[in-house]
C-alpha positions as CSV (number, residue, x, y, z in Angstrom):
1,X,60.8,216.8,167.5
2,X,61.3,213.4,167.5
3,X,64.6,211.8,166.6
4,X,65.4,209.1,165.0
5,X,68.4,207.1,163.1
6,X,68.3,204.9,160.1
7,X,70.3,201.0,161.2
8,X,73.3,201.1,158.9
9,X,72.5,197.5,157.4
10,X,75.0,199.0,154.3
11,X,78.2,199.1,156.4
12,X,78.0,202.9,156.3
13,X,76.3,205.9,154.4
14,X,78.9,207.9,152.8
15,X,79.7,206.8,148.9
16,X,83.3,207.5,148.9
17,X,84.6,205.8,152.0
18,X,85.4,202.3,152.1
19,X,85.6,201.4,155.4
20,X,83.3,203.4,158.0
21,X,84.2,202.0,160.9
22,X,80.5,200.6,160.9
23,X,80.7,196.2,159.8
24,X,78.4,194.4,158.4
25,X,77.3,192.4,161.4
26,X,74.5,191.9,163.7
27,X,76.7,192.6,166.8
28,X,77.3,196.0,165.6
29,X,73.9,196.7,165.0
30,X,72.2,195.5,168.0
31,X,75.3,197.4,170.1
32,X,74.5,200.4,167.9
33,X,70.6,200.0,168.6
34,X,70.5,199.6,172.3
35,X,73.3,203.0,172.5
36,X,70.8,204.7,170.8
37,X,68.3,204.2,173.1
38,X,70.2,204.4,175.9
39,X,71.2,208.5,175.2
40,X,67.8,209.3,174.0
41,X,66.6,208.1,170.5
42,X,63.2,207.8,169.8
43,X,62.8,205.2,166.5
44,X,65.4,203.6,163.7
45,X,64.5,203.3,160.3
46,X,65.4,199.4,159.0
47,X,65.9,200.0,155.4
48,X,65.1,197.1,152.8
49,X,67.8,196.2,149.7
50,X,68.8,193.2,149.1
51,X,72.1,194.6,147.4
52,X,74.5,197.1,148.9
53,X,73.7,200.6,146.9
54,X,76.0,202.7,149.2
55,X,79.3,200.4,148.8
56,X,78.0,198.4,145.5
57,X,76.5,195.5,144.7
58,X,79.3,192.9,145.8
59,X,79.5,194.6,148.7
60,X,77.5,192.7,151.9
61,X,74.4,193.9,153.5
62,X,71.7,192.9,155.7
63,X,68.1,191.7,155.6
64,X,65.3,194.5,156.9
65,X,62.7,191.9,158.5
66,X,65.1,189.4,160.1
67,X,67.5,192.3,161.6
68,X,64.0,193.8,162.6
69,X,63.0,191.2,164.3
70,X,66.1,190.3,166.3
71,X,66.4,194.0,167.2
72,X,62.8,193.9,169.2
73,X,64.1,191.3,171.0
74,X,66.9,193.0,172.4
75,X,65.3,196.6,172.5
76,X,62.8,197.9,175.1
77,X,61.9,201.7,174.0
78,X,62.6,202.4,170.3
79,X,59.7,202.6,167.6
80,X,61.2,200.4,164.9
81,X,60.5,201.4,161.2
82,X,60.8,198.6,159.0
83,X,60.6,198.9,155.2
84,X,59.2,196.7,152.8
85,X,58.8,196.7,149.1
86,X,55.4,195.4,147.6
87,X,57.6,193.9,144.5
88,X,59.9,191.6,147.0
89,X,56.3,190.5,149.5
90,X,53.1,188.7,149.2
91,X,50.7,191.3,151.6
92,X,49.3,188.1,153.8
93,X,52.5,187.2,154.2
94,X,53.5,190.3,155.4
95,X,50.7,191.3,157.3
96,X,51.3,187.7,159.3
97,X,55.3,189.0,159.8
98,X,53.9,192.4,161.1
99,X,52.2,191.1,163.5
100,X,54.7,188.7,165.2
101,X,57.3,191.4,165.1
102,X,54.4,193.4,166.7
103,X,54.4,191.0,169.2
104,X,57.8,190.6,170.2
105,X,58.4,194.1,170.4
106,X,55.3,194.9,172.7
107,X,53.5,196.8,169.9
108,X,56.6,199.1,169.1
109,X,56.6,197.8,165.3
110,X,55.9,200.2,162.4
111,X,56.5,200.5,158.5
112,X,57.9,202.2,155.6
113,X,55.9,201.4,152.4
114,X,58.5,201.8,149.4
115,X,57.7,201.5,146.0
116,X,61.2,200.6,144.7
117,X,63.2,202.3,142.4
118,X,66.6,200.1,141.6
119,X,65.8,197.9,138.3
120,X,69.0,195.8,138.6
121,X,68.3,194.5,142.1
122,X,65.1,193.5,141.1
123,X,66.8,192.0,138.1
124,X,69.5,190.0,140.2
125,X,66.3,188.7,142.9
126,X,63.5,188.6,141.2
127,X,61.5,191.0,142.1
128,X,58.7,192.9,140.2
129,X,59.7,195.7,138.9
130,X,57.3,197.7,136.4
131,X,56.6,201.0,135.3
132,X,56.7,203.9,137.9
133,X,52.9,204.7,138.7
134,X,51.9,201.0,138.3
135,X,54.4,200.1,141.2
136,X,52.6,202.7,143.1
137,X,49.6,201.3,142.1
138,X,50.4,198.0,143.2
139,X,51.4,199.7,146.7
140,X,48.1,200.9,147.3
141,X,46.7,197.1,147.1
142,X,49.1,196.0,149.1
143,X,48.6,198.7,152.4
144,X,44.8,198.1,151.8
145,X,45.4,194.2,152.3
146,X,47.6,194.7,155.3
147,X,45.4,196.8,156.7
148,X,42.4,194.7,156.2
149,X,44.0,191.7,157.2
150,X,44.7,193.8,160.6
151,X,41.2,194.6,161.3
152,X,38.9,191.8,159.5
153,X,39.2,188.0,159.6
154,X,38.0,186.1,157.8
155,X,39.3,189.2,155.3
156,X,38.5,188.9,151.4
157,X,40.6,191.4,148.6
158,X,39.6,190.5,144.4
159,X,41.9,193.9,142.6
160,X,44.0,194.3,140.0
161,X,47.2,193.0,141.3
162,X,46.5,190.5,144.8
163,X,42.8,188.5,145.3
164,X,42.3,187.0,148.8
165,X,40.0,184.9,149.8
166,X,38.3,184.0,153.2
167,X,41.9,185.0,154.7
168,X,42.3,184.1,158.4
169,X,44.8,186.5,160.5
170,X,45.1,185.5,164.3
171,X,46.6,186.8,166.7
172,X,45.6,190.7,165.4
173,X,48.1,193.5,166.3
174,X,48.5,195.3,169.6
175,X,48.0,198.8,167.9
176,X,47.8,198.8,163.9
177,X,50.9,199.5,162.8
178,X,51.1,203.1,161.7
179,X,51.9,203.0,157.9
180,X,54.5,205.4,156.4
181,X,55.3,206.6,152.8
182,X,57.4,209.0,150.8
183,X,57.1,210.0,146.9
184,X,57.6,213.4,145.1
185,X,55.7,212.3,142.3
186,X,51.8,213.2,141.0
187,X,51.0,209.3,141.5
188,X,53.4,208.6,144.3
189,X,51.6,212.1,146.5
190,X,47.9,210.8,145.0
191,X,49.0,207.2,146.4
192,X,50.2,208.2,149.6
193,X,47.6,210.7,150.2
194,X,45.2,207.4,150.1
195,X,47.2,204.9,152.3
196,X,49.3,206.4,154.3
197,X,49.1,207.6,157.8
198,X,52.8,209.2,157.5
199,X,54.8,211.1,155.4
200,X,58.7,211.0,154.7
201,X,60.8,213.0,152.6
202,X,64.3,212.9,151.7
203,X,66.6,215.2,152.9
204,X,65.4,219.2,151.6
205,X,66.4,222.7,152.7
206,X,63.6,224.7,155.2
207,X,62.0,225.8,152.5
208,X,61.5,222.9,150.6
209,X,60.1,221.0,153.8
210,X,57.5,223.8,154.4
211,X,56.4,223.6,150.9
212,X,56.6,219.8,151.3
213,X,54.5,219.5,154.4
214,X,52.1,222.1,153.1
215,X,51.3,220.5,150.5
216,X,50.4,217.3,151.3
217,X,48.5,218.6,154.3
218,X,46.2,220.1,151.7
219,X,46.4,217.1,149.5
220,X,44.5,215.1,152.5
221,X,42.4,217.8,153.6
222,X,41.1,217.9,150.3
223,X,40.7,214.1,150.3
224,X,38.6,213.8,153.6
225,X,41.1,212.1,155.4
226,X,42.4,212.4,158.8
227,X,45.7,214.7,159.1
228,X,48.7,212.8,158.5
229,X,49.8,211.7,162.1
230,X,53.7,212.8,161.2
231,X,56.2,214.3,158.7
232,X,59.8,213.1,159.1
233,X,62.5,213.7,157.0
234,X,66.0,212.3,156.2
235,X,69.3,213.8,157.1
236,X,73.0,213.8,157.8
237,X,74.6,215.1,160.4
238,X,78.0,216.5,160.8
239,X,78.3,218.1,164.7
240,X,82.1,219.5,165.3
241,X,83.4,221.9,168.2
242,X,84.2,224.6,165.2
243,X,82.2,225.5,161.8
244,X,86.0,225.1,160.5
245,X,85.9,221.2,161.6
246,X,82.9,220.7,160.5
247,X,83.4,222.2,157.1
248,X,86.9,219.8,156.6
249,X,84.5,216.7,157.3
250,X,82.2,217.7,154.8
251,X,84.8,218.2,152.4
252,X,86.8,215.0,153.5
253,X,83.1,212.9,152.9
254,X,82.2,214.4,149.4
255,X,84.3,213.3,146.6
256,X,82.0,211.0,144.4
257,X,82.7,210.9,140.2
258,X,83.3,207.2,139.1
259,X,83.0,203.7,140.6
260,X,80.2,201.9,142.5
261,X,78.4,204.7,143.5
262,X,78.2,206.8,140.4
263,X,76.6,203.2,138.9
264,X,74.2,203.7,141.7
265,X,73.3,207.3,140.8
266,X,72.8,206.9,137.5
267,X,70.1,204.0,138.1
268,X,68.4,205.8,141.1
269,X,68.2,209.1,138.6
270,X,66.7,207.0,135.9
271,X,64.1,204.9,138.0
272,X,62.9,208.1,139.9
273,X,60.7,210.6,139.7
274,X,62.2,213.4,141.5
275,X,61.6,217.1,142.7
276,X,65.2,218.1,143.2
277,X,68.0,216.2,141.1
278,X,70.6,215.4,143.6
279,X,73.9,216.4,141.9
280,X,76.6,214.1,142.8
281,X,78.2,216.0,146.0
282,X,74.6,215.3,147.0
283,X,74.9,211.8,146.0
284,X,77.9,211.3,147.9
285,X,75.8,210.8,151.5
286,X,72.6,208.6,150.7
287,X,68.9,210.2,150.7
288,X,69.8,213.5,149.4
289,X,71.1,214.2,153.3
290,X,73.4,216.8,153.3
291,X,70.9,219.2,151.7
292,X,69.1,220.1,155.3
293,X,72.8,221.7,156.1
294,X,73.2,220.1,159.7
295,X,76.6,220.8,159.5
296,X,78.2,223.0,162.6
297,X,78.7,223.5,165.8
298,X,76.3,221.5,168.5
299,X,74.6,225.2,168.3
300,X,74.4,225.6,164.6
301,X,72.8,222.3,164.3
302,X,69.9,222.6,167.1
303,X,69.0,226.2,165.0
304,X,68.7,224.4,162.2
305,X,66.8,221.6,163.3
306,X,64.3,224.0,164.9
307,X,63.7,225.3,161.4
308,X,62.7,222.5,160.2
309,X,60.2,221.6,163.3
310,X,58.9,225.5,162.8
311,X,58.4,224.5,159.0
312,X,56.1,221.5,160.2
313,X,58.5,218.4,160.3
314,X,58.4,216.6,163.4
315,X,60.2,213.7,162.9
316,X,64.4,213.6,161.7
317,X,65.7,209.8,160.5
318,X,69.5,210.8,161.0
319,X,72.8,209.2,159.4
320,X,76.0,209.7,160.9
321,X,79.5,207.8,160.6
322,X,80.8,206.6,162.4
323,X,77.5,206.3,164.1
324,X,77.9,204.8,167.1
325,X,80.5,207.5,168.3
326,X,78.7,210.7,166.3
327,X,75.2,209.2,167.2
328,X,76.7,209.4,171.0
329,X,78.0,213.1,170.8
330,X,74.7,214.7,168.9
331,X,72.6,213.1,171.6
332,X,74.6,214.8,174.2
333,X,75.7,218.0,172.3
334,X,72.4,218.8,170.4
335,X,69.3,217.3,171.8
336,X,69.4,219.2,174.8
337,X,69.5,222.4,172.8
338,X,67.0,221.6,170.6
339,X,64.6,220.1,173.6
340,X,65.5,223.5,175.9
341,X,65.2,225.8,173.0
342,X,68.2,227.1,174.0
């Protein structure tokens, strides 16, 4: 199992709370960065808005690709995940950003392919926002430009959405940069199953994941592509002494009916094409992440998590909060049991 953290560019996670302990700065994050590698992380997750849909949309929040590029310069060991919406990038562009981040980070650079979901930030910044199974159409374009721009120069791309032309990309990467994606719907598995070389979920029970990870195994099989190199999955993580403290946290974090984030809910409902409709308890921690139930005792958790590695996932993108602090105790409470299989 690997384990990983997604960088709170939001200021937090949880819906409800105001203040998590967890600013808005790059201080924070670069403190909370090089922690995480220093008690055993393996990656972060840099997720792209450009407005705050955990505290609202007047709320402050920081830019994926800058903060992912500082954060290589300051960080020695962690795989950093950064993602990036086709609607907000031209692909060149982005391929040529790739690269340098590649560069400064010694090759530790990778990517989460989103194809958006959240009409009024795209509204408010001008992105391009269409219907769902063009955008994911779009996507594919976009990974097969990146990808060619990676391995070709001079590079040449005439399709529906982008045309290149005798495109020159120099320096090339260390390592390609593996590409990841998550969708639950027919287009977004049929896209995925084309361009990606990972696959991410939000946050499901054990049986969901195996059902998840079996299918989309199957999906490229049948394709004739090579197996997808990982499956990771989102979740949030509660780790007390007692089930009793654990169980008052939960009920302390999950309160969500009106405000900022039920504005948020309603949008991310209507834009998406989902396999489970999170309720709003569920909304109340981002990415559907209280549904894998790692919630407990440093014991509890590890059995849990090695559920979820028995159903087939092998990488976790974790949210706590206050993160530094929780991000400090699950590393010393819960990766040992889950890497002794005790």
């Amino acid at each position: 199992m690997r384990f990983g953290f997604w960088t709170p560019i939001f200021g937090g996670w949880l819906r409800n709370v105001d203040d998590e302990k967890m600013p808005v700065t790059f201080d924070y994050v670069k403190e909370l960065v090089q922690t995480a590698e220093r008690v055993g992380f393996d990656l972060t997750l840099i997720p792209e808005l450009n407005l705050n849909d955990i505290k609202g949309v007047a709320s402050p929040s920081l830019e994926a690709w800058a903060l992912t590029a500082a954060l290589a310069a300051v960080t020695d060991k962690l795989e950093l995940m950064a993602a990036v919406r086709p609607g907000y990038h031209l692909p060149a562009v982005t391929a040529k950003q790739a690269v340098t981040i590649d560069e400064i980070s010694g090759g530790r650079f990778t990517l989460n392919v989103v194809s958006a979901w959240w009409e009024e930030e795209s509204r408010q910044y001008g992105g391009i926002f269409s219907e769902h199974d063009d955008r994911y159409a779009r996507t594919t374009e976009f990974v097969s430009i990146l990808k060619g721009l990676w391995r070709e120069t001079p590079y040449d791309f005439h399709g529906d959405y982008y045309d290149i032309t005798r495109s020159h990309l120099e320096p090339k990467p260390r390592v390609a940069p593996t590409i990841y994606a998550g969708g639950e719907s027919p287009a977004g598995k049929a896209a995925i199953v084309d361009f990606a070389d990972a696959y991410l979920t939000h946050g499901g029970t054990v049986d969901e994941l195996r059902t998840k990870v079996d299918d989309m195994k199957a999906r490229r099989e049948a394709a004739g592509g090579t197996p997808f190199s990982h499956f990771g999955m989102a979740a949030y993580v509660i780790v007390r002494d007692t089930e009793e403290e654990a169980e008052q946290e939960l009920a302390r974090i999950t309160d969500v009916s009106q405000g900022a984030a039920y504005e948020s809910y309603q949008d991310f409902i209507r834009q998406s094409h989902l396999e489970h409709k999170p309720d709003l308890r569920d909304y109340s921690v981002s990415n559907r992440g209280l549904r894998p139930g790692f919630i407990g005792t440093p014991r509890q958790v590890a059995d849990r998590i090695r559920e979820f590695e028995e159903a087939g996932v092998d990488t976790l993108l974790l949210q706590f909060s206050p993160q530094i602090e929780e991000m400090e105790r699950f590393a010393r409470d819960v990766i040992p049991l889950v890497r002794r299989g005790a």
